[in-house]
C-alpha positions in Angstrom: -133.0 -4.9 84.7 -129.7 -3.3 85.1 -126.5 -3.6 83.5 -125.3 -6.6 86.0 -128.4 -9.0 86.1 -127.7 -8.3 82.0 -124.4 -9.3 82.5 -125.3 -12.3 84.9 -128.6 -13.8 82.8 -126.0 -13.6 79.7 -123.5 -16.2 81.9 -120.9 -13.5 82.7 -119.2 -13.0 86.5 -119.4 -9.6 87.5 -117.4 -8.9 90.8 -119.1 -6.5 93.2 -116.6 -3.7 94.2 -117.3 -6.0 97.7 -116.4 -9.1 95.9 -113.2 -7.6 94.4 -112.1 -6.6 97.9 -112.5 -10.4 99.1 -111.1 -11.9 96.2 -108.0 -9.0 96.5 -107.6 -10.1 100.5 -107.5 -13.4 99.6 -105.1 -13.5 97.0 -102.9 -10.8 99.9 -103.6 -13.5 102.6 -101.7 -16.5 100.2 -98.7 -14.2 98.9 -97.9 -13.3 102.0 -98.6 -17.1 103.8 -96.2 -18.1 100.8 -93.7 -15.7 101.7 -94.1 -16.0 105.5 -90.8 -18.2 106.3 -88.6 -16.4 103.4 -84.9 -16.7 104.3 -86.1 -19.0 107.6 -83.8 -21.8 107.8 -85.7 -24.7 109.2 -83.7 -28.0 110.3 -86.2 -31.3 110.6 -84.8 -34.7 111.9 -86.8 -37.5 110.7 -88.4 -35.3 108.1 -88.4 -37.9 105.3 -91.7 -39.6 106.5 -94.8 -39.3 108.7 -95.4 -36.0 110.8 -91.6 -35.0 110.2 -92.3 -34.6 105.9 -95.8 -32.9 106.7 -93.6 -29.9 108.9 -90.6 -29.7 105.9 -93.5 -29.6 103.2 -95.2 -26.8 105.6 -92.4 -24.6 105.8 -91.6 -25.0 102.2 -94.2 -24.0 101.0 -94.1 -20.8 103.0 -90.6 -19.7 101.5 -88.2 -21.5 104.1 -85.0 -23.6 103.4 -85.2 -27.0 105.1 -82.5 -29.0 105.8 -83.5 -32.7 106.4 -82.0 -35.3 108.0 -83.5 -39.1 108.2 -82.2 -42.5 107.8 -83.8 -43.2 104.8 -82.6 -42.8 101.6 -82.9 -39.6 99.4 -82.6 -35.8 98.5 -81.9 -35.2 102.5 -78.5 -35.5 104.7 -79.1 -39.1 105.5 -77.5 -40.2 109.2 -78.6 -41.9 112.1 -79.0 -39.0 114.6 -77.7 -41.5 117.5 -74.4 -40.9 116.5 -72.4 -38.0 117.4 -69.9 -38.2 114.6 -73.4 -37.9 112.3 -74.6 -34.8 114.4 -71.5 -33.3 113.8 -71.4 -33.5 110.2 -74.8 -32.6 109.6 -74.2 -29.5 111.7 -71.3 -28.6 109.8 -72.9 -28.7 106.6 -75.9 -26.5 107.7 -73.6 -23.8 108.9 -71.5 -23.9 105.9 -74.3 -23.4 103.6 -76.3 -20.8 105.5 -74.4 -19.8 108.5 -77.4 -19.8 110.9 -80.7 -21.6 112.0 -83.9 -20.2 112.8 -86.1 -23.0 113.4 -85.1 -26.7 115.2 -87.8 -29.3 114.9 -86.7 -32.5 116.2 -88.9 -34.9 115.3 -87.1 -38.4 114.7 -89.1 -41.0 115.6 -87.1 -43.7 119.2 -87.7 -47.4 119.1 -90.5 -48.8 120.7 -89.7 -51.9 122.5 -90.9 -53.4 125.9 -89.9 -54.3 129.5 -89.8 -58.4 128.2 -87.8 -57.8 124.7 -86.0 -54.6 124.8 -82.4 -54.9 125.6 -79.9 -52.9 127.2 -78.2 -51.4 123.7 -81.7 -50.8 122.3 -83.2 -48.9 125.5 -79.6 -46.7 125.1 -80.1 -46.3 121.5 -84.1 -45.2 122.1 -82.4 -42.4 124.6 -79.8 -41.5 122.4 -82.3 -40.6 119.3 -85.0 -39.3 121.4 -83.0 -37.3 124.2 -79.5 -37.0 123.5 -79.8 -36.6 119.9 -82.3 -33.4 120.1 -80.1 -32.2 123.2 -76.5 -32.7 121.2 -78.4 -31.3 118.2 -79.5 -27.9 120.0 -75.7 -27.8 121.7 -74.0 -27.7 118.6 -76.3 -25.1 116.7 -76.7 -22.9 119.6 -74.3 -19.8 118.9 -76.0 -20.1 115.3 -79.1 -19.4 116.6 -81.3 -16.3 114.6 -82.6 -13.6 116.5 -86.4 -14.6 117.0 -85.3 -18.5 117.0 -87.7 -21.4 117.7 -87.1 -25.1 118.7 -89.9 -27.6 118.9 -89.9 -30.8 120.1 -92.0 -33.6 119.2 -92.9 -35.9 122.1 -96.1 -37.8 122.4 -99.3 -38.8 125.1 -96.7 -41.4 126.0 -95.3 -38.8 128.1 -98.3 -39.2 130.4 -100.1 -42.5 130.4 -98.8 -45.7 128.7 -99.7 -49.4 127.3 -97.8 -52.4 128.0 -94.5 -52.8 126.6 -93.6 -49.7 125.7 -90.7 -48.4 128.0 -87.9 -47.3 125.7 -90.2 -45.2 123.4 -91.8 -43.7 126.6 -88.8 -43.3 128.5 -87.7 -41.4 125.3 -90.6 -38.9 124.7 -90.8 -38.2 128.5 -87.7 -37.3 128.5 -88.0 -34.7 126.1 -91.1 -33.4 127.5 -88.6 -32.5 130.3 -85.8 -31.5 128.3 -88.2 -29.0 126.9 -88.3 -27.0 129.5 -85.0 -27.2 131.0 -84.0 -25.6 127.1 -86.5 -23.1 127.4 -84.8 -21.9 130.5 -80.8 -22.0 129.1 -82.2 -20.7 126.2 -83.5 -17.6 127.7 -83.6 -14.0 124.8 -82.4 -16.7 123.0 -84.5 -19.0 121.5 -88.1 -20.5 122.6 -88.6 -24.1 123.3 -91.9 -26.1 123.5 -93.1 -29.5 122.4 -96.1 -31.1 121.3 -97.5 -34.2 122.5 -99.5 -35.4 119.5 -101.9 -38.6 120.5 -102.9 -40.7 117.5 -101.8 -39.5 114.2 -102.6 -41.2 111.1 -99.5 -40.1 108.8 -101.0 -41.5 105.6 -104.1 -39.5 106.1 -106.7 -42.0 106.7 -110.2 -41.3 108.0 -111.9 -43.6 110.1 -114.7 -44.2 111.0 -117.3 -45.8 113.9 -115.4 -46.4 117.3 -112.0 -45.7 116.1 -113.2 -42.3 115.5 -116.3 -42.0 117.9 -113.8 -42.8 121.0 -112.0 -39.6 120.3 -113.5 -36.4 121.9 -112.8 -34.4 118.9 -114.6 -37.1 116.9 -111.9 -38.6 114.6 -107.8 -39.5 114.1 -105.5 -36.9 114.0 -103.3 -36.6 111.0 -99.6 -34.7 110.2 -101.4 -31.5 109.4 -102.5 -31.1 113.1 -98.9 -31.2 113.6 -97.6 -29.2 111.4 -100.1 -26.1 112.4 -99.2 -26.1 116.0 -95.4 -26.1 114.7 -95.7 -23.6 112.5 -97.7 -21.6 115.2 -95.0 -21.9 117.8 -92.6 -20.8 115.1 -94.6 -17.9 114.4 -94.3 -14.2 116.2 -97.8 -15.0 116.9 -96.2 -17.5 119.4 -93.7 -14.8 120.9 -94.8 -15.2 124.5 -95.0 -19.0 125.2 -91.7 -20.6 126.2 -91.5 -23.9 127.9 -95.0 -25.4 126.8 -96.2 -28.8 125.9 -98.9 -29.1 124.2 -101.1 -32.1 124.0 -102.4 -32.4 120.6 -104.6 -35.9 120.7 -108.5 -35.0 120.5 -109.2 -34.6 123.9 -108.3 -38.7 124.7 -105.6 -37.8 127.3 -108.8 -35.5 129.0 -110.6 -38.6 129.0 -111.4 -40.7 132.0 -112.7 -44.1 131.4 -114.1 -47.0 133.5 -115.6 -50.1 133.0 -119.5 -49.7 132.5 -119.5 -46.3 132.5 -120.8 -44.6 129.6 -121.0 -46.9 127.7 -116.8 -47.7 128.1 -116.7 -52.0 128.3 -113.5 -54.4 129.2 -113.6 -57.6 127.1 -111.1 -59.9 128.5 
């Protein structure tokens, strides 16, 4: 018996000079995921809550400043992002503090409301938080804009196929879907611009189970961390040739083609 099974029937680790290697990698692999944003100033709307916390948390943890803005209460700058006074402010703050923005995630979440309910000021004020915010919002920071600079844009699978009374928030995401790509041209040795599409995202992390789960092509309910890996992705040099994209990120059910007694798909009226 040598001197390691000795050491290993006596209950001590002994690290292979193989296993040192691994554990050295590793340890290289989190420094430098930690420090991967450092100086990176990331700006989040609706990043209080739901998919837009997940993204701050994200970045934070890898060494970025995030500036926050969401109507609810706390730490963050907190403004409703349909007003252009609010933009402003925010804007001027960010600049003030660190005189330039490398990363634009707008996030914040439109009102859903339907053809029979919605009005006429809330269809406007669905627009102005999911369009004209974002576009206002990328006006205003653009000569402050990093070298290397990255907006995403959070839309949704509304932006493609619908349920019943759901116009304003639909109207909303699809028309930052577009808006996406119209940036990504302006924007040109600028910045890049793409959105995501996420389908649906459980933001308090549930699992489910049985059909909820089993209707899914990928087998279960998205959460924010799905999210916040494609944002950080498309923030990343990694990402340096894609400009202009959406991506669908909802489990395949977009890809999905469902009829009535096919496949076991039924209608219960």
């Amino acid at each position: 018996m040598d001197m390691q099974d000795v050491a290993s029937e006596m209950g001590f680790r002994v690290d292979t000079p193989s296993s040192t290697c691994c554990h050295q990698a590793s340890a290289t692999r989190d420094k430098m995921k930690k420090m991967e944003y450092k100086d990176k100033i990331a700006i989040v709307t609706g990043g209080a809550h739901g998919i837009g916390k997940c993204i701050a948390e994200e970045f934070r943890k890898r060494g970025a400043s995030v500036a926050v803005i969401d109507m609810r209460e706390g730490e963050h700058f907190v403004g409703d992002i349909s007003k252009k006074e609010v933009l402003e402010t925010f804007v001027s703050e960010i600049i003030s503090k660190y005189g330039k923005v490398d990363y634009i995630i707008n996030n914040a979440l439109p009102l859903m409301k339907g053809l029979d309910e919605c009005t006429w000021e809330e269809f406007q004020y669905a627009l102005a938080v999911g369009v004209t915010a974002p576009f206002y919002l990328v006006k205003l920071l653009a000569p402050y804009l990093a070298v290397g600079a990255s907006i995403v844009n959070i839309s949704s699978s509304r932006d493609r196929m619908s349920q019943p009374q759901t116009e304003s928030y639909t109207a909303a995401k699809g028309g930052i879907a577009a808006l996406t790509h119209a940036l990504a041209v302006t924007l040109r040795g600028k910045a890049r611009v793409n959105s995501i599409s996420p389908g649906w995202i459980d933001t308090d992390f549930k699992e489910y189970e049985g059909a909820d789960a089993m209707q899914q092509p990928a087998g279960r309910v998205g959460n924010p961390m799905d999210i916040a890996n494609m944002v950080l992705y498309l923030c990343s040099d990694k990402a340096g040739f894609i400009t202009g994209e959406n991506i669908c990120i909802d489990g395949g059910m977009t890809k999905q083609m469902i009829y009535h007694g096919d496949h076991g798909w039924t209608l219960t009226e």
